[in-house]
C-alpha positions, 0 to 999 in steps of 0.5 A: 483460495478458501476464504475464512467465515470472517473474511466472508462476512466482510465482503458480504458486507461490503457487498450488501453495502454497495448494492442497497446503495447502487438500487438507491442511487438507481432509483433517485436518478430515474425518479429525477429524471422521470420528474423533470420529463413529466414537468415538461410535458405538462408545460409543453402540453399546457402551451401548445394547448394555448396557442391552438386556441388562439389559432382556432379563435382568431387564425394563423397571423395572430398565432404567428405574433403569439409565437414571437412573444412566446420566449421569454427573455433569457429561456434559450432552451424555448422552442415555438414555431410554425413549420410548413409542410416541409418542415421549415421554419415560418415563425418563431424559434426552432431549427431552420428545418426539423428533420423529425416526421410531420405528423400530430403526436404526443410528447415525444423525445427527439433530435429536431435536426442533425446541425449544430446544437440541434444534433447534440440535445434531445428536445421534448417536443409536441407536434399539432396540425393547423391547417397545411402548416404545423404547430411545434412546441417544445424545450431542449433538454440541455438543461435537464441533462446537465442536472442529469449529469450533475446528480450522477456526479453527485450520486456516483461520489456517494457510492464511492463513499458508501463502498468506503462506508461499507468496507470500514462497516465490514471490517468492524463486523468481521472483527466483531463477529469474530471476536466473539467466535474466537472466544467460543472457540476457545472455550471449546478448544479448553473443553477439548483440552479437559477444562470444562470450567470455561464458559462463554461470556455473555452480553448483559441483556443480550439476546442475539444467535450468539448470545443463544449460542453462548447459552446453549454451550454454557448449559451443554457444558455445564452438563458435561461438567456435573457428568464427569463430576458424577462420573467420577463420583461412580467410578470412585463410589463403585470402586468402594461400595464393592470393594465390600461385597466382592470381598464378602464374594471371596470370603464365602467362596473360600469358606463353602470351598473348604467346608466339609458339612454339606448344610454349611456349604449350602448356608455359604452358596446361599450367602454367595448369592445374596452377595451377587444380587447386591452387586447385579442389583448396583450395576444394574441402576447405574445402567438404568440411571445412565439410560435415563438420562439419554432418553430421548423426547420423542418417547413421551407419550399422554399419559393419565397421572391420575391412572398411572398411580392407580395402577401403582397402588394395586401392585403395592397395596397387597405388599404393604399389607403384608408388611403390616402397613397402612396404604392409603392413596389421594388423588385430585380431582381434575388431573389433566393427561401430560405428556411424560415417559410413563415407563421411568415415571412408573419406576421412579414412583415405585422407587418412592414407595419402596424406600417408604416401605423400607425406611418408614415402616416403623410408622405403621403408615404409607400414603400414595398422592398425586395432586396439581399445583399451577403449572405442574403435577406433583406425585408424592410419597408419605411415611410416618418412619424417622425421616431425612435430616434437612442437612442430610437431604442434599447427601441423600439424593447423591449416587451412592449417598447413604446415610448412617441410619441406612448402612444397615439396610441392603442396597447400593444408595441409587435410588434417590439419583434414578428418581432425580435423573426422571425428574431432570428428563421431565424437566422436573425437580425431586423435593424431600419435605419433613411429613412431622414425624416421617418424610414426604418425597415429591416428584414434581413434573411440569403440566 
């Protein structure tokens, strides 16, 4: 059976829970326990130091006595003895006879004998030769053992506590987790549904994966939501700006279809065509504002702000002239390279002039800057013409936003939504400023 991603993230858990606490557990026992072994080394090698000496100062009777008064009163645990060659007890407080090989060695581990308590306890116990006989010391670790057991008592109702612990911890996460993907489920489920007002709630501060997973849907769906908006708008927008124009399609082909002089069936084709370049010209910056939307980072390349509008005002230049205005173009010094799309850049600044050539002629004067403020560079258009209302900006920059002042004027109101679309792609902003008279239209892109 399939488990849910929640059920799962509970038994992780769970399992995380009881292994941290299995590899603490581990680690205090062997830390006891390798403590308590080291103490008594140190106390069997500090004795069996003591009465060597005193054999080797003053021999084997004075030992034996130094033996005897070795054990304290009640520290049953205390093994000191003098053995034979046998093995046999001579003197002190061991076995009757150790089973362990007679032979000198360090701290060792080991049953000294098979009878009684001898068999049931390990004893840590160091062997030294004096003379034909041996030297045992030592202490049983029965004591040790029961602390042993005492501690993995202990230790062993901790894990039990801590699985108990971890498995509440692992519910409340599982719970936790989620709730939270629950409510980004339905989110996407409303989306799914076409409610694409929804959004992901958010923690305040939070800035957690799911936080940044809230954010990156908020903003995805947001952009779905201005889409669609959008698209609605040019769907409606297209169905009425060529109700005209395919009616004047009609009109005109009817009227060279009937006309019986060869001069006005050309003047009506020649209008027929005019009509059919409008309609081409709108269809096809609805295309290439839907195609820059969707292209792609991996197509921006480094490119010279500074030479790109150079190479712009030598193709408008002589246009200009022929309109009888004045073209001037400003560049700041110290333009860096930035990394842009220079194909939809280049056209949204010839787009910028166009208009200028358009709406500002009757100023007499058109200006081509590219200048850098902190942080980006901005590339701008100046005409001395009537200029955009502040209240009339916002509507401007709409597709198929035209104002009054320009209905006059062929074309289909793109212009301005292809320009902004570039700036979105750049992460960049299209500003409309008042030039006192005329109007400035600044692209500004991120440096």
């Amino acid at each position: 059976m399939r488990l849910s991603v929640t059920a799962r993230i509970a038994l992780l858990a769970i399992a995380l829970a009881l292994v941290s606490n299995l590899v603490l557990v581990g680690f205090v026992w062997k830390w006891t326990h390798d403590d308590a072994i080291a103490a008594t080394r140190r106390e069997m090698t500090e004795q069996s130091d003591a009465l060597l000496a005193i054999w080797r100062r003053e021999g084997l009777r004075p030992l034996a006595a130094a033996v005897r008064d070795a054990r304290p009163p009640g520290d049953v645990s205390l093994v000191v003895a003098i053995l034979d060659a046998r093995g046999r007890r001579l003197a002190g407080y061991a076995p009757p006879r150790v089973t362990v090989p007679l032979h000198a060695t360090a701290f060792h581990v080991a049953h000294l004998a098979d009878t009684g308590s001898w068999g049931q306890h390990d004893t840590g116990y160091i062997l030294r030769s004096i003379g034909r006989n041996w030297l045992l010391t030592g202490r049983t670790l029965d004591v040790i053992e029961a602390e042993q057991r005492a501690i993995e008592g202990a230790l062993a109702l901790a894990v039990t506590l801590s699985l108990a612990l971890g498995i509440g911890a692992g519910l409340v996460l599982a719970r936790y987790v989620g709730a939270r993907l629950n409510r980004i489920a339905g989110v996407i489920e409303a989306a799914g549904e076409g409610d694409l007002s929804r959004r992901v709630e958010m923690v305040a501060g939070g800035a957690d994966s799911f936080d940044r997973l809230a954010a990156r849907l908020n903003a995805m769906l947001g952009k779905v939501e201005r889409l669609m908006a959008e698209l609605r708008v040019v769907t409606d927008s297209l169905a009425h700006d060529l109700r005209s124009p395919l009616a004047r399609l009609r009109t005109k082909a009817e009227q060279a279809v009937v006309a019986g002089d060869p001069a006005t069936r050309d003047a009506m084709l020649g209008g027929l065509l005019a009509e059919t370049d409008l309609v081409m010209r709108m269809l096809t910056m609805v295309i290439e504002i839907s195609r820059s939307e969707s292209v792609s980072r991996d197509r921006f390349t480094l490119v010279d702000p500074a030479a790109l509008v150079e190479e712009i005002a030598d193709l408008y230049g002589p246009v200009a002239e022929e309109a009888g205005l004045s073209f001037t173009v400003r560049l700041d010094p110290g333009l860096r390279p930035v990394r842009l799309h220079r194909e939809l850049v280049s056209q949204a600044i010839t787009n910028l002039i166009d208009n200028a050539l358009k709406h500002g002629a009757g100023g007499g004067a058109v200006m081509l800057r590219a200048g850098g403020v902190p942080g980006a560079i901005t590339i701008q258009v100046e005409d001395r013409g009537p200029g955009i209302a502040a209240a009339d900006r916002a509507h401007a920059l709409r597709r198929f936003g035209r104002l009054d002042t320009a209905r006059t004027t062929p074309g289909a109101g793109l212009g301005m939504t292809l320009i902004e679309a570039v700036a979105r792609l750049h992460d960049g902003r299209l500003e409309l400023d008042d030039n006192a008279p005329g109007l400035i239209a600044r692209l500004v892109l991120p440096g």
